[in-house]
C-alpha positions as CSV (number, residue, x, y, z in Angstrom):
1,X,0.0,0.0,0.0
2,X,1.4,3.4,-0.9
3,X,1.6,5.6,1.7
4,X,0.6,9.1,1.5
5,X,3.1,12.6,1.1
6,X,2.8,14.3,4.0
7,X,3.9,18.1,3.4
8,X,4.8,19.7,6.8
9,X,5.3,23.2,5.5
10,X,2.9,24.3,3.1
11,X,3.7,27.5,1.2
12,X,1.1,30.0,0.6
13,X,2.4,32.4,-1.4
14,X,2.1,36.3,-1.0
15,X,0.1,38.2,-3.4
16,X,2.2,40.7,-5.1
17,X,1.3,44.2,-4.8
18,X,2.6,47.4,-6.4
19,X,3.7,50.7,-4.7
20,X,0.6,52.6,-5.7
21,X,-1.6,49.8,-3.7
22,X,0.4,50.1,-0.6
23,X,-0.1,53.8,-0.6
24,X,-3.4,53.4,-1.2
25,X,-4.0,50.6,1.5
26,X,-2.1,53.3,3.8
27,X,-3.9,56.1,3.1
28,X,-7.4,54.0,3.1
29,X,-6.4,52.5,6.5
30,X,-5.9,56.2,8.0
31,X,-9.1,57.0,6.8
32,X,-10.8,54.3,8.8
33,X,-8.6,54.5,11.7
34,X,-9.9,58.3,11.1
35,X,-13.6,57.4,11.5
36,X,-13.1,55.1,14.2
37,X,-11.2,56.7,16.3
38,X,-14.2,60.0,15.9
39,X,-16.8,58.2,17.5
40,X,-14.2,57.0,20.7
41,X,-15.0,59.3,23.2
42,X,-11.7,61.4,24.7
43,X,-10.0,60.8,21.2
44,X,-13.1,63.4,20.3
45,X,-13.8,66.0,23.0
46,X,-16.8,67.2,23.2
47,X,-18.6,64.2,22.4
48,X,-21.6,64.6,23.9
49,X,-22.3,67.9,21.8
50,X,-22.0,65.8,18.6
51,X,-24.5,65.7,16.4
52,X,-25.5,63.6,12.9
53,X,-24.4,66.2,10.5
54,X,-24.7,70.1,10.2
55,X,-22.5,72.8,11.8
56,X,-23.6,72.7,14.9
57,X,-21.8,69.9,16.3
58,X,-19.2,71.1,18.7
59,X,-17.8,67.7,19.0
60,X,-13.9,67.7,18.0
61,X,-11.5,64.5,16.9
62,X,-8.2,65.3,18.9
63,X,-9.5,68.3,20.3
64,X,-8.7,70.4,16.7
65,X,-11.1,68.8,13.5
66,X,-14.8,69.3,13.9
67,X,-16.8,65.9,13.6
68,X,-20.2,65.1,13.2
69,X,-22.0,61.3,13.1
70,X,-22.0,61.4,9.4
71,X,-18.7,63.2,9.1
72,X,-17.2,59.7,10.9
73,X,-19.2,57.2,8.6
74,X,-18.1,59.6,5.4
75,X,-14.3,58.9,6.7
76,X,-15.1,55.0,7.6
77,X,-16.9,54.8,4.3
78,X,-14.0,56.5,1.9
79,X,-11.5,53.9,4.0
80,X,-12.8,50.5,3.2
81,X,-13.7,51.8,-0.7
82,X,-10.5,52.8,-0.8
83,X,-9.0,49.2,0.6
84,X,-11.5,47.6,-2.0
85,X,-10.0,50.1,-5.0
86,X,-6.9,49.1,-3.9
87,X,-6.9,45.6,-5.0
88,X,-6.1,46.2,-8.4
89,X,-3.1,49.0,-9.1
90,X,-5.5,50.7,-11.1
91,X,-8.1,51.0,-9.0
92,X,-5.3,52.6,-6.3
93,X,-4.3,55.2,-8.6
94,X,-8.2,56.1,-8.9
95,X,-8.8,56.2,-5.7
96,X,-5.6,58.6,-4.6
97,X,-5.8,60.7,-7.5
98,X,-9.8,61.0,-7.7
99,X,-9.9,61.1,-3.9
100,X,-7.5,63.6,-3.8
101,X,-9.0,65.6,-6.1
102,X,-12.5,65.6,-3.9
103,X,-10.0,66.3,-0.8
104,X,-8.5,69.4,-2.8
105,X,-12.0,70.5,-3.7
106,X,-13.4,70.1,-0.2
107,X,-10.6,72.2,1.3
108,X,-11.2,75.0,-0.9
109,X,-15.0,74.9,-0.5
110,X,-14.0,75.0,3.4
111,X,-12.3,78.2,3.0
112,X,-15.2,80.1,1.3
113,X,-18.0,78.4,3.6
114,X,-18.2,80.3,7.3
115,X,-18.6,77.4,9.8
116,X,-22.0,78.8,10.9
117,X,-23.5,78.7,7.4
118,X,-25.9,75.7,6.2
119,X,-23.5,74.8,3.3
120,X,-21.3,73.3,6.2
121,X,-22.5,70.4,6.3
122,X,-19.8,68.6,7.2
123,X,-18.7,69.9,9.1
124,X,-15.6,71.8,8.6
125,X,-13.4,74.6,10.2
126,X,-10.4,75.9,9.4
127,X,-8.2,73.2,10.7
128,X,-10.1,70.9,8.9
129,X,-9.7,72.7,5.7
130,X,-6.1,72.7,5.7
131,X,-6.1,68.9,6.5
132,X,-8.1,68.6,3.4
133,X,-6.2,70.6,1.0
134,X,-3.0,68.6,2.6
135,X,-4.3,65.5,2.2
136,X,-5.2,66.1,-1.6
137,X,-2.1,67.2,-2.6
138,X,-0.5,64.0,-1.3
139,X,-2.7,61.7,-2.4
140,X,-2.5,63.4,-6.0
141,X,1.6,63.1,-5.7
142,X,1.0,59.6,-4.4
143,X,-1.2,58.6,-7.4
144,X,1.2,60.4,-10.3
145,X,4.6,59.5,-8.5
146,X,4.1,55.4,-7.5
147,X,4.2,53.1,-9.7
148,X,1.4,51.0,-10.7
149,X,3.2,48.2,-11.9
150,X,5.2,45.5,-9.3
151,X,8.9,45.4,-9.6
152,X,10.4,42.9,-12.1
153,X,12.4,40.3,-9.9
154,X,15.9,39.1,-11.4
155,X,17.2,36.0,-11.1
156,X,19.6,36.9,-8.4
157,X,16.8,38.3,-5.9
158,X,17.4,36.3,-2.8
159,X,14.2,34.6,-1.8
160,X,14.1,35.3,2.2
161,X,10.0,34.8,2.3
162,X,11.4,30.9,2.3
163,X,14.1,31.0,4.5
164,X,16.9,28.8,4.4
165,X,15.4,25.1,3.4
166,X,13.9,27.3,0.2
């Protein structure tokens, strides 16, 4: 009788990514920790005065960026799209070029909106406009500076993902 292989250490090998998706997992994975971290209380003084959306929420993530209920599920929500895009290198560059495009946009909108007016519906103040317009312009380098294609590996690449008995 022929006895069965028995393979002690089975391989599963890593999927490759490209620059451009770890820049984009990076910056999606802010984004979430962003909207989590908005509805801990003490990471967001002034919790109880938050409120589902609007300008009147007095509720602040770190003491500095205004936050609202919705303002929390737009960050959690733009995260785990992002994470999604992400899986193909195209879909990375999309998501930090077009995202950073709507971050541009929103940080100038923030500048011409006063954060008592009804169009903030965010909302936004003035730290939270320059966040914005700083996180567009690096996502936008991110997105035209990475590459979107994975390295080529060369024969001589050592193999250290296998250790030793390779």
């Amino acid at each position: 009788m022929a006895k069965a292989q028995h393979r002690p250490h089975a391989r599963v090998e890593k999927r490759e990514t490209t620059p451009i998706q770890n820049a984009a997992i990076l910056v999606a994975l802010v984004f979430v920790l962003v909207g989590v971290l908005g509805f801990l209380p003490g990471v967001t003084t002034g919790y109880s005065d938050m409120e589902v959306a609007g300008h009147q929420s007095d509720a602040k993530l770190l003491g500095l960026f205004e936050v609202s209920v919705v303002h929390n599920i737009v960050h959690l929500g733009f995260g785990l799209i992002g994470m999604f895009m992400s899986w193909f290198a195209m879909g990375a560059r999309l998501f930090l070029l077009g995202g950073g495009l709507i971050y541009l946009v929103l940080g100038i909108y923030g500048f011409f909106v006063g954060e008592g007016d009804a169009a903030n519906f965010l909302p936004v103040n003035t730290a939270d406009d320059w966040l914005h317009l700083g996180l567009g312009v690096v996502m936008i380098g991110l997105g035209l500076a990475l590459r979107a294609k994975a390295a080529e590996r060369t024969s001589g690449d050592a193999d250290t993902a296998r250790g030793p008995a390779g």
